[in-house]
TIVO-2410 file (N, C-alpha, C; in nm, 3 decimals):
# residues 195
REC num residu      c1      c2      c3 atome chaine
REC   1      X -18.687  21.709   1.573     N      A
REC   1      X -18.754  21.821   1.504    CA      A
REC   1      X -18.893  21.788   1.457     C      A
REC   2      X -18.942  21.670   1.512     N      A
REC   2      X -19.056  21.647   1.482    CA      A
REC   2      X -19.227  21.649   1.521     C      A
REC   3      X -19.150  21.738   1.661     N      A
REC   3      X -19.257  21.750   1.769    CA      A
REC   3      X -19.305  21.617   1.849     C      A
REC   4      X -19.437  21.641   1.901     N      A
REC   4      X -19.467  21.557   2.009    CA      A
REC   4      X -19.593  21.516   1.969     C      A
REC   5      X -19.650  21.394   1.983     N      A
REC   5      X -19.768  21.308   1.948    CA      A
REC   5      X -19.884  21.444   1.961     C      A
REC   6      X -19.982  21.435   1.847     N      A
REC   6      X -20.110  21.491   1.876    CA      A
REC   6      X -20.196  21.423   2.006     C      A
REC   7      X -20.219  21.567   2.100     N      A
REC   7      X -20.332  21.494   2.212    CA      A
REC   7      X -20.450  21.441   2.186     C      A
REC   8      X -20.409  21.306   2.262     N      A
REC   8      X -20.547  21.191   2.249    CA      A
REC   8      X -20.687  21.241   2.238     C      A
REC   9      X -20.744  21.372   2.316     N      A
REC   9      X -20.818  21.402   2.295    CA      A
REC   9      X -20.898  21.532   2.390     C      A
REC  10      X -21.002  21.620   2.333     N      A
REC  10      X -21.050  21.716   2.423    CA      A
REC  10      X -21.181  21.756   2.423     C      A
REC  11      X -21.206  21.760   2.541     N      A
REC  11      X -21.379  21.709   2.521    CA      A
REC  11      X -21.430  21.817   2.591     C      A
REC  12      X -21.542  21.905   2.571     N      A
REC  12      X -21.610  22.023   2.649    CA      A
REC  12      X -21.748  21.987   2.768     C      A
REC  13      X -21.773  22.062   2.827     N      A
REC  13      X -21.917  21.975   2.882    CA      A
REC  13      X -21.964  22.096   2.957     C      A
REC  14      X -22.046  22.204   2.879     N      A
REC  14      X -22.120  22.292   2.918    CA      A
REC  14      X -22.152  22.286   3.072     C      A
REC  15      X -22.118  22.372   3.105     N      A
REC  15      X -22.157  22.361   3.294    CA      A
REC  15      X -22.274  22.517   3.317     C      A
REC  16      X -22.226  22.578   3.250     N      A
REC  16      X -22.378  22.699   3.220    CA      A
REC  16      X -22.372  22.794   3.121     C      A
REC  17      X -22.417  22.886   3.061     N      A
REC  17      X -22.441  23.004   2.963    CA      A
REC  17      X -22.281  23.058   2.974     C      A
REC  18      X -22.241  23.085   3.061     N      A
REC  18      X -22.060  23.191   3.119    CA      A
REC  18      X -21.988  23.066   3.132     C      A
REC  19      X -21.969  22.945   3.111     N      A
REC  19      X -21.868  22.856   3.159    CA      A
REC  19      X -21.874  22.709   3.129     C      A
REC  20      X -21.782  22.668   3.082     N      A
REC  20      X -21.746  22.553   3.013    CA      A
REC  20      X -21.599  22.455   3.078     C      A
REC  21      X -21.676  22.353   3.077     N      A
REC  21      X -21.557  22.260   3.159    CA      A
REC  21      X -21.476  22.191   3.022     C      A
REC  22      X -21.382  22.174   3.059     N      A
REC  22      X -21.307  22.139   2.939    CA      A
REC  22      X -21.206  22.013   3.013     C      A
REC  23      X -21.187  21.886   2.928     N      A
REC  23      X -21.063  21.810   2.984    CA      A
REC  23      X -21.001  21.753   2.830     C      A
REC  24      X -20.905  21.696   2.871     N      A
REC  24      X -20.806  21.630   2.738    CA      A
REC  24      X -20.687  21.586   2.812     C      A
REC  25      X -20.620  21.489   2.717     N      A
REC  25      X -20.525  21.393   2.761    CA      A
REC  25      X -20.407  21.393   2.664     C      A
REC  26      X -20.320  21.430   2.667     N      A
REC  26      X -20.194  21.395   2.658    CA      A
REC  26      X -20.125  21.282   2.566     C      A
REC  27      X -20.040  21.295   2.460     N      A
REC  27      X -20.009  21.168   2.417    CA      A
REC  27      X -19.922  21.089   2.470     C      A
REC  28      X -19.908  20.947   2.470     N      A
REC  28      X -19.841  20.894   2.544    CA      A
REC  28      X -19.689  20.889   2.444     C      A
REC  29      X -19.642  21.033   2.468     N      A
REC  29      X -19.567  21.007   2.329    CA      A
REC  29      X -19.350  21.025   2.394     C      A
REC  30      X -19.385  21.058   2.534     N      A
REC  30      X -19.266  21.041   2.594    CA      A
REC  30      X -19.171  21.211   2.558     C      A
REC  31      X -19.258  21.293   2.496     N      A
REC  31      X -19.199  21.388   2.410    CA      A
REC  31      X -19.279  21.565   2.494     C      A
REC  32      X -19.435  21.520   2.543     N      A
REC  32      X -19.503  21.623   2.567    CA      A
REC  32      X -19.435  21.706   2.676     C      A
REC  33      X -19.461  21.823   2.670     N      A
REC  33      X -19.361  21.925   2.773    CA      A
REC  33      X -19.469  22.061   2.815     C      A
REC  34      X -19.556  22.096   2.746     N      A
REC  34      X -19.655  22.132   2.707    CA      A
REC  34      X -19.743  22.208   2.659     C      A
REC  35      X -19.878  22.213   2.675     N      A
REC  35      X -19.994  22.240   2.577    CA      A
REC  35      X -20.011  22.415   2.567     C      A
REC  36      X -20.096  22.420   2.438     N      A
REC  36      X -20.177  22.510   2.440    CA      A
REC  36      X -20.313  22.497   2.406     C      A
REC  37      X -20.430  22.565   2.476     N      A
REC  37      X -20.506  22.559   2.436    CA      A
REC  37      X -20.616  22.682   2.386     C      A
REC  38      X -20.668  22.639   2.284     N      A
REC  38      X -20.737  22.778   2.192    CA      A
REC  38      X -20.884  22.758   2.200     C      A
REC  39      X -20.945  22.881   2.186     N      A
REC  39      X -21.136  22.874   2.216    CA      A
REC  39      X -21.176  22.964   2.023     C      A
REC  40      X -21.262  22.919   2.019     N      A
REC  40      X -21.339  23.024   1.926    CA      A
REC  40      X -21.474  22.972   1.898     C      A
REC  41      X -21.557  23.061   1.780     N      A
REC  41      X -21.653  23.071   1.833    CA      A
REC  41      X -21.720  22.998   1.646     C      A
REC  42      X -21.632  23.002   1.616     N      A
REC  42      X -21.639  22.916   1.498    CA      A
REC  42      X -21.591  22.791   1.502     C      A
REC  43      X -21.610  22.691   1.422     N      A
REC  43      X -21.610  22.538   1.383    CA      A
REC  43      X -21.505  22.549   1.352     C      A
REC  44      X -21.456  22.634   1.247     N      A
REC  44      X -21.324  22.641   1.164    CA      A
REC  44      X -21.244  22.700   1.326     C      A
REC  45      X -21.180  22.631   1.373     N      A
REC  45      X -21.096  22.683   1.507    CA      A
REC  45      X -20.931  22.736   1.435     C      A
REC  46      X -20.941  22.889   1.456     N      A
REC  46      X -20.793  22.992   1.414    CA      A
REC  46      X -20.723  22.931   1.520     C      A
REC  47      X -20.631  22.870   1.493     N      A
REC  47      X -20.496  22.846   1.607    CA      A
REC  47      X -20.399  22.949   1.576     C      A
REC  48      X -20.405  23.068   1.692     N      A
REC  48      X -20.350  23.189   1.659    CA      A
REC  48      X -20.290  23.247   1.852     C      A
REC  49      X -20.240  23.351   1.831     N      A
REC  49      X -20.222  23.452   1.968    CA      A
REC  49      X -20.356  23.468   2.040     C      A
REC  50      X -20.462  23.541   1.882     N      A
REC  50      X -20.560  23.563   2.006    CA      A
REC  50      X -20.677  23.485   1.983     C      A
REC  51      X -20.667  23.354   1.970     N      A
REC  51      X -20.732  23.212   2.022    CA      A
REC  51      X -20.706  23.131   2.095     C      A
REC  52      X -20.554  23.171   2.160     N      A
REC  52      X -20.533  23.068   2.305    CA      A
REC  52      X -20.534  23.148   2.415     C      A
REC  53      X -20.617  23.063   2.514     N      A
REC  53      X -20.678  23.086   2.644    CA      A
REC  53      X -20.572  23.033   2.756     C      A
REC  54      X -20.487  22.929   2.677     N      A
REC  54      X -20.443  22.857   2.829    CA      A
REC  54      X -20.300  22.847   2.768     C      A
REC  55      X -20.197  22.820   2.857     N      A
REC  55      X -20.040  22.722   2.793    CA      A
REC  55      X -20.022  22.669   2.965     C      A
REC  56      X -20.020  22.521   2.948     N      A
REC  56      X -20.042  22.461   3.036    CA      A
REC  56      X -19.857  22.365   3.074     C      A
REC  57      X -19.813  22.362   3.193     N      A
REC  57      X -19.692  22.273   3.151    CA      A
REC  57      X -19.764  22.158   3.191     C      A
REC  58      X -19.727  22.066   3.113     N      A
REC  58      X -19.801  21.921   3.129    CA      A
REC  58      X -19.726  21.791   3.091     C      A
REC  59      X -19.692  21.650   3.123     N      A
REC  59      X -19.629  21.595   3.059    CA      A
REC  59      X -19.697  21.522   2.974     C      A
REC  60      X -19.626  21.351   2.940     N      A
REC  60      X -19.723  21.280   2.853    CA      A
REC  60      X -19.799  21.170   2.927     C      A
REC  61      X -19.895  21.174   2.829     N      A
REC  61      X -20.013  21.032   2.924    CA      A
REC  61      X -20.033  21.110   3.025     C      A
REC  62      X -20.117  21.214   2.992     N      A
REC  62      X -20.184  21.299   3.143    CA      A
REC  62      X -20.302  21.289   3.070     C      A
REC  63      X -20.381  21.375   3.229     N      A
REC  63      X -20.507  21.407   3.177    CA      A
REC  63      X -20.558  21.554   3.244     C      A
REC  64      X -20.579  21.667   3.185     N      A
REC  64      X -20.614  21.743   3.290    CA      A
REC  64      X -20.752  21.797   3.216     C      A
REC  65      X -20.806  21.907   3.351     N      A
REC  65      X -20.916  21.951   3.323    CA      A
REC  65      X -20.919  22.076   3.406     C      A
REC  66      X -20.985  22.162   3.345     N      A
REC  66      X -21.011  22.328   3.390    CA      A
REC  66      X -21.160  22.379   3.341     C      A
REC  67      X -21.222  22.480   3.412     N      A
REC  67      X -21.320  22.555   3.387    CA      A
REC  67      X -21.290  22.632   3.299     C      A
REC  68      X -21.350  22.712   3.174     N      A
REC  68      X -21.340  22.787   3.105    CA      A
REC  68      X -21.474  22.881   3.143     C      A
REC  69      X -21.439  23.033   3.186     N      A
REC  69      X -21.535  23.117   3.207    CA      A
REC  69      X -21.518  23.260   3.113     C      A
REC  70      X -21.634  23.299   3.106     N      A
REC  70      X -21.626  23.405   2.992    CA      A
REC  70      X -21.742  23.512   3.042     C      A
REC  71      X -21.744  23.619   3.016     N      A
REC  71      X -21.843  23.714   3.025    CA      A
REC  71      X -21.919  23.819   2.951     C      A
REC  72      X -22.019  23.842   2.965     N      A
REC  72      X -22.087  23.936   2.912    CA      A
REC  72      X -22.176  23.877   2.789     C      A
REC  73      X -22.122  23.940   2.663     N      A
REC  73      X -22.200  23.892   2.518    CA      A
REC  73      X -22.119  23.785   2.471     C      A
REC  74      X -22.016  23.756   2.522     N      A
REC  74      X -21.969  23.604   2.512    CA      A
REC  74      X -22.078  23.485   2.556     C      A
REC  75      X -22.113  23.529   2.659     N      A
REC  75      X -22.193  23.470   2.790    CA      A
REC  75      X -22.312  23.328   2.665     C      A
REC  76      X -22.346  23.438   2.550     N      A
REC  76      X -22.445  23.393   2.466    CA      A
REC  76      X -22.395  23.301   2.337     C      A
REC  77      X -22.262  23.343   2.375     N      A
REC  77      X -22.171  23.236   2.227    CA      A
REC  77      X -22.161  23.092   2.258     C      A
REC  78      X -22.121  22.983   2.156     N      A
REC  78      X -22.102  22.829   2.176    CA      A
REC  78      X -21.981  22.882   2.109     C      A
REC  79      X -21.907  22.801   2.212     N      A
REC  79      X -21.724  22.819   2.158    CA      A
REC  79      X -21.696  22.657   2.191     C      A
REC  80      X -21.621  22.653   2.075     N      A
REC  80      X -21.533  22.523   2.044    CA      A
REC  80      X -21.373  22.531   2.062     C      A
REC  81      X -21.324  22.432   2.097     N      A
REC  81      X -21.201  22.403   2.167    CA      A
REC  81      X -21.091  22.333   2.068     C      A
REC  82      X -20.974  22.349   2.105     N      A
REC  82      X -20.848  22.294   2.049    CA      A
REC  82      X -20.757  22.303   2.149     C      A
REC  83      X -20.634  22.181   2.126     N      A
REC  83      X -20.551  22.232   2.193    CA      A
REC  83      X -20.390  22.106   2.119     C      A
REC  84      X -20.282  22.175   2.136     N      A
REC  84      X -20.196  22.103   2.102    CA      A
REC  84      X -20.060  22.090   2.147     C      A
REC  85      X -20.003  21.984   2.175     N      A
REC  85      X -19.906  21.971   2.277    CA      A
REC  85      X -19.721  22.057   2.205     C      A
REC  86      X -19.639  22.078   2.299     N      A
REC  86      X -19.503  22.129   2.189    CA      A
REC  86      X -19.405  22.028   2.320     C      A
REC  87      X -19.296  21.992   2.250     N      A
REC  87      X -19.191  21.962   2.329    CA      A
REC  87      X -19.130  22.053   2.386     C      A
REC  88      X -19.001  22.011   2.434     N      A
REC  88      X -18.879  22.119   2.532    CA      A
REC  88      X -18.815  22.183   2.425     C      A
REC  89      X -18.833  22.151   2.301     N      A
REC  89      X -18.739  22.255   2.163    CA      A
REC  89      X -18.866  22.349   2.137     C      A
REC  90      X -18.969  22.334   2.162     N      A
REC  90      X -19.058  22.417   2.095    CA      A
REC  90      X -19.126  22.370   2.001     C      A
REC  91      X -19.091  22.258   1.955     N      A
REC  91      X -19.168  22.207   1.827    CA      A
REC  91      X -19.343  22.160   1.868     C      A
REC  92      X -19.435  22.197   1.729     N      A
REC  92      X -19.561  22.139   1.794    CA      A
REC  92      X -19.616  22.022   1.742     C      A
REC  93      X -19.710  21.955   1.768     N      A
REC  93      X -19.805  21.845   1.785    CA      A
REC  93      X -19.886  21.920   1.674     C      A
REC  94      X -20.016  21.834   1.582     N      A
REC  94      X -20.088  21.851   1.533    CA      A
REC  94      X -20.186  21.889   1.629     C      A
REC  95      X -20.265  22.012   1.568     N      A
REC  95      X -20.395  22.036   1.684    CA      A
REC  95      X -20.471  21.934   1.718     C      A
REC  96      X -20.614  21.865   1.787     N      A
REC  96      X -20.678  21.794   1.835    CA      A
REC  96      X -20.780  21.861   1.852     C      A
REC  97      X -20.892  21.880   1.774     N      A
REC  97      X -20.979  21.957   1.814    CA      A
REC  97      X -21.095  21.885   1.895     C      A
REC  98      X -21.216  21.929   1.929     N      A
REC  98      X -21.318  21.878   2.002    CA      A
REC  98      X -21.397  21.783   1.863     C      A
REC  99      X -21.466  21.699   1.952     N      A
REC  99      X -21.551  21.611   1.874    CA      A
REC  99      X -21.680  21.615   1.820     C      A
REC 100      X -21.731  21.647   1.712     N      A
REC 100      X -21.856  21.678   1.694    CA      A
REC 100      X -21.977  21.583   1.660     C      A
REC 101      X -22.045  21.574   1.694     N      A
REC 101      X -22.146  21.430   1.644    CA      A
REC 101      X -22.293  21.496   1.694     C      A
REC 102      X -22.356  21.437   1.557     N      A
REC 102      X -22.498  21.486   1.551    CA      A
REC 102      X -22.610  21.341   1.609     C      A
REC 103      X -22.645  21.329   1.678     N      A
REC 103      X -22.737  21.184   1.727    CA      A
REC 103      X -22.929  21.259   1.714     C      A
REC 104      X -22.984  21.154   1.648     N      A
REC 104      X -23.095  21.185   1.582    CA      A
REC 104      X -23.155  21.051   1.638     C      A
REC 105      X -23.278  21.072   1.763     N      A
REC 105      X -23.399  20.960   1.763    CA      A
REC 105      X -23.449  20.926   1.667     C      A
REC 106      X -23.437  20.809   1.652     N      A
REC 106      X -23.594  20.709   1.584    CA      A
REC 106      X -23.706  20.693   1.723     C      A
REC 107      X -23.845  20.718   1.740     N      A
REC 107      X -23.918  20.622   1.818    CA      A
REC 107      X -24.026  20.588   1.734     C      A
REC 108      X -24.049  20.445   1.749     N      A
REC 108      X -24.143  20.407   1.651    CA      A
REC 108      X -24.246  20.312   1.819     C      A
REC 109      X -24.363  20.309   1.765     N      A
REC 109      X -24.424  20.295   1.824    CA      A
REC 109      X -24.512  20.146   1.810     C      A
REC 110      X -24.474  20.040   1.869     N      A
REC 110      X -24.548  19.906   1.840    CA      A
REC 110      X -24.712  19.906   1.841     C      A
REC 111      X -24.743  19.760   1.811     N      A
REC 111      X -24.941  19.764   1.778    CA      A
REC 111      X -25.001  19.773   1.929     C      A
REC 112      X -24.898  19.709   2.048     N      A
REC 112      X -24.929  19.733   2.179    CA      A
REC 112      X -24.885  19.848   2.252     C      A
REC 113      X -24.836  19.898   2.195     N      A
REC 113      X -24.837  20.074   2.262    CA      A
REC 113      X -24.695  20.053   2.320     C      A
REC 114      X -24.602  19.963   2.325     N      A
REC 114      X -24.472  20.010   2.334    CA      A
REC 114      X -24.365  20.076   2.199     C      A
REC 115      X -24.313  20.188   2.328     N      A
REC 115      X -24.215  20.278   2.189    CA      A
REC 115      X -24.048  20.195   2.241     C      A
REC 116      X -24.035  20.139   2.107     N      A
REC 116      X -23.872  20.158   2.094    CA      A
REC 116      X -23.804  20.298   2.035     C      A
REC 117      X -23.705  20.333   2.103     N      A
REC 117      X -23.584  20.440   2.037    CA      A
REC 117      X -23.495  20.387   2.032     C      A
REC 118      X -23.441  20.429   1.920     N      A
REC 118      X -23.282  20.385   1.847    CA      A
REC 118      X -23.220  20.492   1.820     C      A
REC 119      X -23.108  20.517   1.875     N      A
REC 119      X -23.040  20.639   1.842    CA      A
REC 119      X -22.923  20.614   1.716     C      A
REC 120      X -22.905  20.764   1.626     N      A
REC 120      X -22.826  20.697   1.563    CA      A
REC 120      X -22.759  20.799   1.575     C      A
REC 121      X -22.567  20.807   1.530     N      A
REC 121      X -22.465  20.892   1.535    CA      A
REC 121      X -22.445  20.896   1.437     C      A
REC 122      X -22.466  21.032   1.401     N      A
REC 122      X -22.418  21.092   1.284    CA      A
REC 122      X -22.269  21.201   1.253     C      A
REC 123      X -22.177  21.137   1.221     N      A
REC 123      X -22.060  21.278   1.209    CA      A
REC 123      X -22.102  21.401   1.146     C      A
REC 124      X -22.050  21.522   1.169     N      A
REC 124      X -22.132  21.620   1.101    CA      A
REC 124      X -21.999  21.737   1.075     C      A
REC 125      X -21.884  21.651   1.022     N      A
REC 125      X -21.782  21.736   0.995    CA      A
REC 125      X -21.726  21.728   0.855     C      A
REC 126      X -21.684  21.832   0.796     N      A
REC 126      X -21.635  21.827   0.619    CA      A
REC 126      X -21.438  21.820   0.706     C      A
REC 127      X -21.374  21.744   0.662     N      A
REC 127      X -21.253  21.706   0.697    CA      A
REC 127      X -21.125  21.737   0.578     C      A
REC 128      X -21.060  21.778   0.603     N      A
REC 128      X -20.933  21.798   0.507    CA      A
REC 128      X -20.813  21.801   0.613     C      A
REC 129      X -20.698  21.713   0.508     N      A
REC 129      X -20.602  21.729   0.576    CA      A
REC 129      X -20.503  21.717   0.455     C      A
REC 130      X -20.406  21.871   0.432     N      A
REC 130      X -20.334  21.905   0.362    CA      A
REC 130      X -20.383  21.906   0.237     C      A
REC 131      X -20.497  21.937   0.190     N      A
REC 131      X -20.558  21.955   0.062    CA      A
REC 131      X -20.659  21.831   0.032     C      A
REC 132      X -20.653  21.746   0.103     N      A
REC 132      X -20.720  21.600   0.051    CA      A
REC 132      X -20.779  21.551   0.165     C      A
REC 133      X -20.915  21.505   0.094     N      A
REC 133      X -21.035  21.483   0.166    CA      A
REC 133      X -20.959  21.339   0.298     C      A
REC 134      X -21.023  21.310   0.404     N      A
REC 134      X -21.023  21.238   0.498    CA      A
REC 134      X -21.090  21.199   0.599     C      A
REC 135      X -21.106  21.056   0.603     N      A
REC 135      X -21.216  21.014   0.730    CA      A
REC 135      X -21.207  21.058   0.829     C      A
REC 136      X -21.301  21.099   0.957     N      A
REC 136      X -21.240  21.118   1.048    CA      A
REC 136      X -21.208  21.279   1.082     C      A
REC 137      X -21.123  21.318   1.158     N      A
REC 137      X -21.125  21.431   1.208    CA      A
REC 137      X -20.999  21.486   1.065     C      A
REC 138      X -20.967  21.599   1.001     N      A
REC 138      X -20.842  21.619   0.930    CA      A
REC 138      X -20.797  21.797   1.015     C      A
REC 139      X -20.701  21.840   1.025     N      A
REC 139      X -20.678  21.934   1.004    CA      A
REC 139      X -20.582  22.006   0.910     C      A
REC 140      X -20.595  22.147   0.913     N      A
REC 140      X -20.531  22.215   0.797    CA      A
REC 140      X -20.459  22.342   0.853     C      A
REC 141      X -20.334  22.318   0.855     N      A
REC 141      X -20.222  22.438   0.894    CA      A
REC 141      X -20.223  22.504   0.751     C      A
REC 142      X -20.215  22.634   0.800     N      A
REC 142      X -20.128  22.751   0.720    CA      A
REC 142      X -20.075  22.827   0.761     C      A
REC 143      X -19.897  22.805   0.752     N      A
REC 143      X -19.800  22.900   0.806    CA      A
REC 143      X -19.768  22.842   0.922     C      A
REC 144      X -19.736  22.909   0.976     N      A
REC 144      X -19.678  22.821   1.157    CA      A
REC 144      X -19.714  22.895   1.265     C      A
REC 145      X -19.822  22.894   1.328     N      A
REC 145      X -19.866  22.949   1.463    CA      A
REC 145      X -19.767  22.994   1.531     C      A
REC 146      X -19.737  23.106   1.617     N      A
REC 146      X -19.684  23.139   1.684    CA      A
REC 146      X -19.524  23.264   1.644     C      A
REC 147      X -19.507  23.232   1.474     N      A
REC 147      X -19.452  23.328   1.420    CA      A
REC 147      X -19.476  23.421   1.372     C      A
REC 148      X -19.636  23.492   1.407     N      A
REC 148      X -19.707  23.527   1.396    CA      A
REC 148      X -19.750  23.504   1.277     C      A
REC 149      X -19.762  23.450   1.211     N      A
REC 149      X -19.902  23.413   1.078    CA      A
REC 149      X -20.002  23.316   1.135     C      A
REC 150      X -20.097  23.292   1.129     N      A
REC 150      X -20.235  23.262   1.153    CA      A
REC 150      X -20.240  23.098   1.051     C      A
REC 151      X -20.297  23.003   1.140     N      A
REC 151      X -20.293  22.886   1.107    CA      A
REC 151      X -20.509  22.827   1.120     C      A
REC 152      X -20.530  22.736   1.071     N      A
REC 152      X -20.638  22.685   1.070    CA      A
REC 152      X -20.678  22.526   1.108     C      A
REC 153      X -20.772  22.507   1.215     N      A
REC 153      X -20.771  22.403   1.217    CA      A
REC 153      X -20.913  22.376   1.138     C      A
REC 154      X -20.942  22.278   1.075     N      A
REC 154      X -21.070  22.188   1.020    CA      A
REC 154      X -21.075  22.106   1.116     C      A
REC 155      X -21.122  22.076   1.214     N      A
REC 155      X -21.168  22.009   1.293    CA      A
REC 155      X -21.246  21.901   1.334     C      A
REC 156      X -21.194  21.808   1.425     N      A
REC 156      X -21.327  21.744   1.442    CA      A
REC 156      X -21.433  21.799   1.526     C      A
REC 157      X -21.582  21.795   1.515     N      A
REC 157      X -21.661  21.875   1.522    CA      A
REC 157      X -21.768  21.811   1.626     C      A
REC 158      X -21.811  21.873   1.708     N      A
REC 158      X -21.921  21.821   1.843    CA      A
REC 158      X -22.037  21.912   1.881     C      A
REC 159      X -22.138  21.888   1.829     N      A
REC 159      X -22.269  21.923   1.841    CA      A
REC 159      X -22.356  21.857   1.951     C      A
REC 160      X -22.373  21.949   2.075     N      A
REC 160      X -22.392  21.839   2.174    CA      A
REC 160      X -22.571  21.824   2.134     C      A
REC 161      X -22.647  21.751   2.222     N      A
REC 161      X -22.783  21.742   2.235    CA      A
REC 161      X -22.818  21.839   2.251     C      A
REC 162      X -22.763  21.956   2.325     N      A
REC 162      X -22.859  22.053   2.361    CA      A
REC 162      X -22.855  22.163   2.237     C      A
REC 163      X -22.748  22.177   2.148     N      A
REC 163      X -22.711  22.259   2.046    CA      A
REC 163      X -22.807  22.190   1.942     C      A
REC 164      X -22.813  22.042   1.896     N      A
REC 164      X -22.930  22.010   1.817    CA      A
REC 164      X -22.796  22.067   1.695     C      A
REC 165      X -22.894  21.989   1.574     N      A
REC 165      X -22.802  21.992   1.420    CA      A
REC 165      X -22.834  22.104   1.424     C      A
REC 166      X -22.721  22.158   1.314     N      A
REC 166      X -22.763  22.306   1.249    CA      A
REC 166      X -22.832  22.300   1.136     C      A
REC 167      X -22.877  22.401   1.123     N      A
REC 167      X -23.053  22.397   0.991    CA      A
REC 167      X -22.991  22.348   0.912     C      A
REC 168      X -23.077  22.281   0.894     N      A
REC 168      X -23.065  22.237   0.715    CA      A
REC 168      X -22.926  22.127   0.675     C      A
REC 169      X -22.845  22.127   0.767     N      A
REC 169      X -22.718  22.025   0.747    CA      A
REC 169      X -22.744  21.890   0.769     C      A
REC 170      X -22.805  21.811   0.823     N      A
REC 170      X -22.817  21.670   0.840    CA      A
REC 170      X -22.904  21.676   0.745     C      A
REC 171      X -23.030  21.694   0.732     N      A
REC 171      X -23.189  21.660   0.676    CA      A
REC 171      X -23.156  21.672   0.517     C      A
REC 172      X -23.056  21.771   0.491     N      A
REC 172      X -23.050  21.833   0.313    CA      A
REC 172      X -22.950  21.696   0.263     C      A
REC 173      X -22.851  21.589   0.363     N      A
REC 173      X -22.807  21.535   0.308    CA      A
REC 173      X -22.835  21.385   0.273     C      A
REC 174      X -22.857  21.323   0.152     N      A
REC 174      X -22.856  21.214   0.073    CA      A
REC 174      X -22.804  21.112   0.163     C      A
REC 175      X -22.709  21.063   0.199     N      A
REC 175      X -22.721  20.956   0.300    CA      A
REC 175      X -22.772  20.954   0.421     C      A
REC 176      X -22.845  21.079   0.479     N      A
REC 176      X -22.925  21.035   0.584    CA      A
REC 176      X -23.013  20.965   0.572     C      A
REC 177      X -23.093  21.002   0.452     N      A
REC 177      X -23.242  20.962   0.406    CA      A
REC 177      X -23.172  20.815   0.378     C      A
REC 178      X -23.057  20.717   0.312     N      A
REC 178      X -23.052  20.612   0.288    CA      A
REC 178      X -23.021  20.533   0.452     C      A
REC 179      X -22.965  20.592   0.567     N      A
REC 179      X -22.922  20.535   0.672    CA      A
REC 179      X -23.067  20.504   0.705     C      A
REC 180      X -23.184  20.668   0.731     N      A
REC 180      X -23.291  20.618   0.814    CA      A
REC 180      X -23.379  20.519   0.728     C      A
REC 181      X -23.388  20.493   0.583     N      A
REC 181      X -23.468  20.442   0.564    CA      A
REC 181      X -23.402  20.291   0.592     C      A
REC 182      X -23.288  20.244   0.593     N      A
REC 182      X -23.251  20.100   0.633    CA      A
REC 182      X -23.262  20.076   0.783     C      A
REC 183      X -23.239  20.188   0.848     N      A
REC 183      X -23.238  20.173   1.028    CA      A
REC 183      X -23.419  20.139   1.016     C      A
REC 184      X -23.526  20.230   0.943     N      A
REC 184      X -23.668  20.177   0.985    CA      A
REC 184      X -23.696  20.047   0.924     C      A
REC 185      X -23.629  19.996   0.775     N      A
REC 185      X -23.649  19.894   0.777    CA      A
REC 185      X -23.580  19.752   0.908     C      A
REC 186      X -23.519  19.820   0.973     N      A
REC 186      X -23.444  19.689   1.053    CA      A
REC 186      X -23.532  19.683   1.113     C      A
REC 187      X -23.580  19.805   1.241     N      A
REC 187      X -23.708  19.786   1.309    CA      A
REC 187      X -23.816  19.744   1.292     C      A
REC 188      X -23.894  19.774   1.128     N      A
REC 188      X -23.995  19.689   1.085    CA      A
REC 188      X -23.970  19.528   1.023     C      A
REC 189      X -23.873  19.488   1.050     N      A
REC 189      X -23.802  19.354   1.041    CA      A
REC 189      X -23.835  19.298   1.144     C      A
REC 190      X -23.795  19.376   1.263     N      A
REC 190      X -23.778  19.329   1.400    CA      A
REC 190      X -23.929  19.321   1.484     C      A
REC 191      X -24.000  19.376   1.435     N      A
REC 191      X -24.157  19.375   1.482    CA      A
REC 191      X -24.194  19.283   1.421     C      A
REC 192      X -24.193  19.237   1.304     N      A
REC 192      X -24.231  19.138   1.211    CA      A
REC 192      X -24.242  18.969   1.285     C      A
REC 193      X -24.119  18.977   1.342     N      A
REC 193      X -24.002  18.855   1.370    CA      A
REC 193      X -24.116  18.827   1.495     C      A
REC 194      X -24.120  18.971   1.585     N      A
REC 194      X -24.155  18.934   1.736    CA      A
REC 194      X -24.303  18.896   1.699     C      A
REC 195      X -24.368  18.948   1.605     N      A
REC 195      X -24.538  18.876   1.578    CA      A
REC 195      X -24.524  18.761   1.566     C      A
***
């Protein structure tokens, strides 16, 4: 009665404006029978009726992958992904949402005209799991999907390069300014060293 391992993981990879490739893997949990998977157009991903796109039969320690296509004024939306495995009783897996990470250049520019870049990864997700804060990806059920009441995932969250941070969320926060100012001091360490 305890369901089946949360899937290892599910990753998106824009293929154009109408269509999105999507893959994820399976837990190796001996239990998976299988998935569903849900789209929306918010961060906060509703794991609901009308947020799943797919129910896939699948076992465990897989890996699959499908196109996701959409049309019209969708065409212009960024939709984020979930998906979560159920056994042969029906029981489910914790959702797995997509991964979000914000990566921000440094290029600094030496006295001889070479530029180093340093990239840095930034998480860019607020996490809860069951009321209390958590590293990492958390999610948050309410009620039980599929009996019809409406459940929520908090997600882990994936901001690709081409989406770029959202306003004002990286730059407004207090440990960025302490990460970049130690990441420029390493580099002006490191120029120092090579003079």
């Amino acid at each position: 009665g305890t369901g089946p391992g949360k899937p290892d993981y599910i990753e998106k990879d824009k293929d154009s404006s109408c269509k999105n490739d999507i893959e994820f893997r399976t837990s190796d949990d001996g239990e998976t029978e299988y998935v569903e998977v849900y789209r929306d157009d918010d961060k906060n991903i509703s794991i609901n009726d009308s947020t799943r796109i797919k129910t896939i039969t699948i076992g465990p320690d897989e890996k699959y992958d499908f196109t996701d296509e959409f049309y019209g004024s969708d065409c212009g939306k960024t939709f984020y992904y979930a998906v979560r495995a159920f056994d042969a009783a029906g029981n489910a897996s914790s959702p797995r949402a997509e991964e979000i990470v914000t990566t921000v250049k440094i290029t600094t520019t030496t006295e001889e005209g070479e530029e180093i870049t340093e990239a840095l990864y930034v998480g860019d997700a607020g996490l809860t799991e069951g009321g209390a804060s958590t590293e990492g990806a958390g999610v948050v059920l309410e009620g039980e999907p599929g009996e019809g009441e409406e459940g929520t995932v908090l997600g882990e969250e994936t901001i690709s390069e081409e989406e770029g941070a959202p306003k004002g969320s990286l730059f407004a926060k207090w440990w960025f300014w302490v990460i970049l100012a130690i990441m420029v001091g390493i580099i002006g360490n490191g120029l120092r060293k090579k003079k």
